[in-house]
C-alpha positions, 0 to 999 in steps of 0.5 A: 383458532383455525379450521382446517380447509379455511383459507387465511391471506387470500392465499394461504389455505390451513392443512392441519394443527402441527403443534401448541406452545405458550404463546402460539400455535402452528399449523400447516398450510398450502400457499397457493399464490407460490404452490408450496407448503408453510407454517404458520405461526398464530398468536393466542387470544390474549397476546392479540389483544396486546396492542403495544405486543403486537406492533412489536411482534409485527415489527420484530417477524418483520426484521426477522423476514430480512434474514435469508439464511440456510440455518435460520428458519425463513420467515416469509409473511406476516398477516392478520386475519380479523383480530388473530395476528400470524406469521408465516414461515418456512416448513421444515420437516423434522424435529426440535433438537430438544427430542432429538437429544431426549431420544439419544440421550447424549450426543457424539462429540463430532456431532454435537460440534456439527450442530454447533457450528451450523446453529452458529452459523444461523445466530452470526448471520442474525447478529451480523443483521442487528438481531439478538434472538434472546431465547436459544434453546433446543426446543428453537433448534430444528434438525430437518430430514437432510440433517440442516440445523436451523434456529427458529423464532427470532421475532416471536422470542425478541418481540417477547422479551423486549414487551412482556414484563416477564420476559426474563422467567419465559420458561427458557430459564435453563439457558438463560445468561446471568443477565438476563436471570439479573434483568440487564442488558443482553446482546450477542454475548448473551445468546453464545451464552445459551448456545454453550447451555445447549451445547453442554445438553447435547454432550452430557444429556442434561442440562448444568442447572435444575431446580424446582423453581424458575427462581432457584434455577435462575439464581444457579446461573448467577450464582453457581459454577457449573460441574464441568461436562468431563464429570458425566462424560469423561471422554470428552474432547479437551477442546470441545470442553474448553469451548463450552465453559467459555461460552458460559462464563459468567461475566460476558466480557470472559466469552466469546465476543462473536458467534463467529469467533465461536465458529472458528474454535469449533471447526478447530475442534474437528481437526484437533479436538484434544489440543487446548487452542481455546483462549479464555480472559482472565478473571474470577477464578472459576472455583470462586461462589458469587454470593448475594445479598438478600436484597439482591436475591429479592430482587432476582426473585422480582425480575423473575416475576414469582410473586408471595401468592397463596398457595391455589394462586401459585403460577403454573411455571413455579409449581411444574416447571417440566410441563410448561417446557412441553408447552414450548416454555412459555410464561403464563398469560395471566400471570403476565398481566398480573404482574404488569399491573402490579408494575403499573401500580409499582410505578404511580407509587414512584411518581407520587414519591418523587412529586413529593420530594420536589413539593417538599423541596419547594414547600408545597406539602408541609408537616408540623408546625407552619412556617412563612412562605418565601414564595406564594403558590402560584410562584411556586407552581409557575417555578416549577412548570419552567422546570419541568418545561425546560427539562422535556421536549415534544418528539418530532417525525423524522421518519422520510428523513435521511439518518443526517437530516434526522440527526440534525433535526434531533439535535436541534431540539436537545435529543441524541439519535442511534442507528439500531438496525437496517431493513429492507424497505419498499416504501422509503429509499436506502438511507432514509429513516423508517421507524423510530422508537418514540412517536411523534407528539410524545413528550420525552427528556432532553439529552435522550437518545432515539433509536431508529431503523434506517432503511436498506432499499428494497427487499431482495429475494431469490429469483423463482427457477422456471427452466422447463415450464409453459411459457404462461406458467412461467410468466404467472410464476413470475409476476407474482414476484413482481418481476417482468419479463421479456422473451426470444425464441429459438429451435430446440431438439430438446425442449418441448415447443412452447417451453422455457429453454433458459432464463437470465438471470438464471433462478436463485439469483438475488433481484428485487420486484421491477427487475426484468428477466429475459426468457427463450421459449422453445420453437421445437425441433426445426424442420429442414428439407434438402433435395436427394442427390442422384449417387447411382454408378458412384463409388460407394465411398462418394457416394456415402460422402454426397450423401452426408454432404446433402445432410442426409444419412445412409442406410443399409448397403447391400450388394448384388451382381450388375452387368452394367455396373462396375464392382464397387459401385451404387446400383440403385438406391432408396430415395429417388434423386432430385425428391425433398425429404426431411433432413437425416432421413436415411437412404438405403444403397445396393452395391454392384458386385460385378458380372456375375460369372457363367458356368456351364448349365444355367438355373432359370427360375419364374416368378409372378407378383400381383400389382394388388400385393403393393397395396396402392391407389387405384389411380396409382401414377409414376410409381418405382417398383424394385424387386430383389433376389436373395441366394446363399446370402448374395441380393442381386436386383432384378426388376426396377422399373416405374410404373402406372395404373395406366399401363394395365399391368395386373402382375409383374412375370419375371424368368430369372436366372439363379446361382448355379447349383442353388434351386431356391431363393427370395424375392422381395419388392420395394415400392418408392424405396420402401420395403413392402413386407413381401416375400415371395419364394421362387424355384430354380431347375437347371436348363441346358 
């Protein structure tokens, strides 16, 4: 239906075809209005052409769009795109679990109950939200990469079986329950019942009931007891057992009445999987046949839509029954429309057969011999008008109305009102009636009831986490929520300038679109100048303290001999007092080690560096030149001094006196504190 590269929605662009069922197919597609990948689900040719199907398709994915839940597949949008109609949902990478099984062939106990448990988890939250799902089945069951069990294809499978004539023979006929397989009233009871079928594959491999017609099978599930799975599997948990078979009673009232009752046993199963805890109703003893009589097997077969068709015309669901399942089980679109005329035709019969009781009841059609008329033909007529008058009403909007008011207004003119469910609504405010099931004009019974749907505000969703973007981006990414914004501003050693340091409220948090979200946008590091204290003569402790104190770090302490200075303290350091330097910035301190003592000979040594060596600026001015002998380990200063170009000093000469004994040493030269690199050897000879 759709190319690939095409972009649909203004905002979905298609990737690739994933796959094909009976009634769709799914492609994946690049979002780029929120930069992620979903499927879309789009429907075939000739249920788009359904007009009745797609309003309910639309309000059914609509509903399901409501549920936010980790175990069900999230539908995100619905669309149409010319007359094609699509939903999007979201993009979950791994497998159904119906070739999950195929490739396992049977599953361990621990895990089948984990599946269970979360799958159950999905259809609780769907019926806790007023919706069946009517079609659980493993190929509606996803297991991701992550090992997250989700249920997909709430709206399409209830859109289905609430328009299609067939909606009982969908090709999901090995999990339907008995009421369903009857053509009666299903609800919760009926999808736990389809969840215990699949619960049955996952530990035996196969499914209770087969045969090699919807039909036959069918009539199994109405008819049969299913052989107990400890028949294949002998080692089978007791409880898990017992579970199963209740979720596959027969009679609804005899299994579970919630999915979260289901749960509970589930979870106990785990802890103490042999203990018989599960608590069955009784009634019909399990051994006991339901047998039919042949008008009622007839009847099945009519609610199963398998027609006497000559045998070229046989439908392709009763002739190859596990090839329709490949095509994601669904009926043929053909036969659908056949028997839907049929159904049309059906009911023209019934209304002539019912005008002809009333007219036989009140003498218009007459057979044999003529008798007189108590009434004329126009009494008869005008009789029977008020009749028909005083039996059916015109239904009226009540749409915009509170449920109260709609009540009100419905009761006023003979009609009875129910709540069928609540959705999220951005037109109409919580409490008002947004849908209802019978339009407005149409003629309809008195004493009916008219279903509605009752608005539950404004959709919700989570708020996009957008920690660590540019402040832009972020404020693009939420406005295609619909969400403002406000922002503040603060230093960050780290975050990036220009970058979100945090959000409030935080991402993941429930909003709805109008809601504000406050921003704090990343300044960068901050940047503070102090002033350098002069530490010379200081004892090296307070001096290290005045130094911390001023915001400042100490760098390398090294030692040297001083006339001047006492042992113990600065002689000089790195950076010169009263200079502003960045806060942190290191300072490096020369430690005095007292008067060095004289022995008899002294060790003299020169030493001449040229000016041009420190690499300064021609017109160098007030510049501090440090020079510092290195002997047996000890550093002693021997030259500081602060010089300019206007002194015309093409090299600094020194005559040093070295250790006593020792005739070699290094001198290296600081310029402004910062070590030039230099080093320059000196040679000592002993003098008298």
């Amino acid at each position: 239906m759709f190319r690939e590269g095409i972009l649909i929605g203004e905002r979905y662009e298609i990737i690739e075809r994933v796959g094909s069922g009976g009634m769709s197919e799914v492609y994946k597609a690049k979002d780029h209005k929120l930069n992620r990948f979903v499927a879309i689900k789009v429907l075939k040719r000739e249920f788009s052409e359904d007009i009745n199907f797609v309003q309910k398709f639309k309000r059914e994915a609509q509903s399901a769009a409501g549920l936010m839940h980790p175990n069900i597949v999230n539908v995100y949008d619905v669309g149409q795109e010319g007359n094609t109609h699509y939903i999007v949902m979201e993009l979950v990478d791994g497998i159904t679990l119906k070739k999950y099984i195929e490739n396992k062939g049977k599953l361990s106990p621990k895990e089948v109950v984990s599946i269970g448990i979360q799958a159950a988890l999905g259809i609780d939250a769907a019926h806790k939200n007023n919706i069946i799902h009517r079609d659980i089945k493993p190929q509606n069951i996803i297991i991701s990469k992550e090992g997250k069990v989700k249920i997909t294809d709430f709206g399409i499978a209830r859109a289905a079986s609430s328009e299609t004539v067939s909606s009982n023979a969908m090709g999901s006929v090995h999990y339907i329950s008995p009421e369903q397989a009857r053509g009666g009233y299903s609800d919760v009871k009926s999808d736990i019942y389809s969840l215990g079928i699949t619960l049955y594959e996952m530990v035996t491999g196969r499914v209770p009931f087969d045969g090699d017609t919807t039909v036959s099978i069918a009539i199994q599930h109405l008819q049969d007891e299913l052989v107990e799975p400890s028949k294949y599997v002998p080692d089978v948990p007791i409880s898990l057992e017992q579970i199963i078979l209740k979720c596959t009673q027969k009679s609804p009232e005899r299994r579970y009445h919630s999915a979260e009752e289901l749960i509970t046993d589930l979870k106990k199963s785990l802890i103490t999987p042999n203990e018989q805890f599960v608590q069955v109703i009784p009634g019909i003893n399990r051994d006991q046949t339901i047998m039919f009589k042949p008008d009622e097997i007839k009847k099945i077969k009519s609610e199963t839509d398998i027609k006497q068709l000559k045998p070229e015309e046989k439908p392709v669901e009763a002739q190859d029954l596990n090839e329709d399942e490949e095509e994601d089980e669904e009926i043929n679109p053909k036969l659908e429309k056949a028997i839907t005329i049929m159904g049309i035709v059906a009911g023209v019969i019934i209304v002539i057969i019912f005008l002809y009781l009333i007219g036989s009841f009140f003498g218009i059609f007459k057979f044999g011999p003529k008798t007189e008329n108590k009434k004329s033909k126009t009494e008869q007529s005008q009789e029977l008008k008020r009749k028909e008058d005083s039996d059916e009403v015109k239904m009226i909007n009540v749409v915009g109305k509170t449920y109260d008011e709609g009540k009100v207004a419905l009761n006023k003119i003979g009609l009875g009102i129910h709540q069928k469910s609540m959705e999220a609504s951005d037109e109409y405010p919580k409490g008002t009636i947004i849908d209802q099931n019978v339009k407005d004009g149409d003629t309809v019974e008195k004493n009916t009831t008219i279903e509605v749907v009752v608005s539950s505000g404004e959709a919700t969703f989570e708020v996009p986490d957008v920690t660590g973007l540019e402040e832009q981006a972020a404020i693009n990414k939420l406005s295609d929520y619909g969400l403002n914004y406000t922002r503040d501003y603060q230093y960050s050693n780290d975050v990036q300038e220009g970058c979100i340091i945090s959000m409030d409220p935080v991402g993941g948090t429930a909003a709805k679109k109008g809601d504000s979200v406050r921003l704090v946008v990343s300044r960068g590091r901050e940047i503070i100048q102090v002033t350098v204290p002069n530490v010379q003569g200081m004892s090296e402790s307070d001096a290290k303290s005045t130094l911390e104190n001023s915001g400042l770090a100490v760098g390398n302490v090294t030692s040297s001999y001083s006339n001047n200075v006492d042992e113990g303290d600065v002689i000089s350091q790195t950076q010169e007092p009263g200079k502003t330097v960045e806060k942190g910035t290191s300072v490096d301190l020369v430690i005095s080690m007292g008067k060095e003592e004289e022995e008899p000979g002294k060790y003299i040594g020169n030493i001449d560096i040229p000016i041009s060596d420190f690499g300064l600026d021609e017109d160098y001015e007030n510049v501090r030149i440090i020079l510092r002998l290195t002997q047996k380990g000890k550093t002693k200063q021997i030259y500081d001094k602060t010089i300019s170009a206007s002194d015309g000093m093409s090299k600094i000469s020194l005559q040093v006196e070295g250790i006593t004994g020792e005739t070699t040493g290094t001198v290296k030269a600081y310029v402004d504190g910062v070590d030039t690199g230099n080093e320059y050897s000196i040679v000592f000879v002993e003098t008298d």
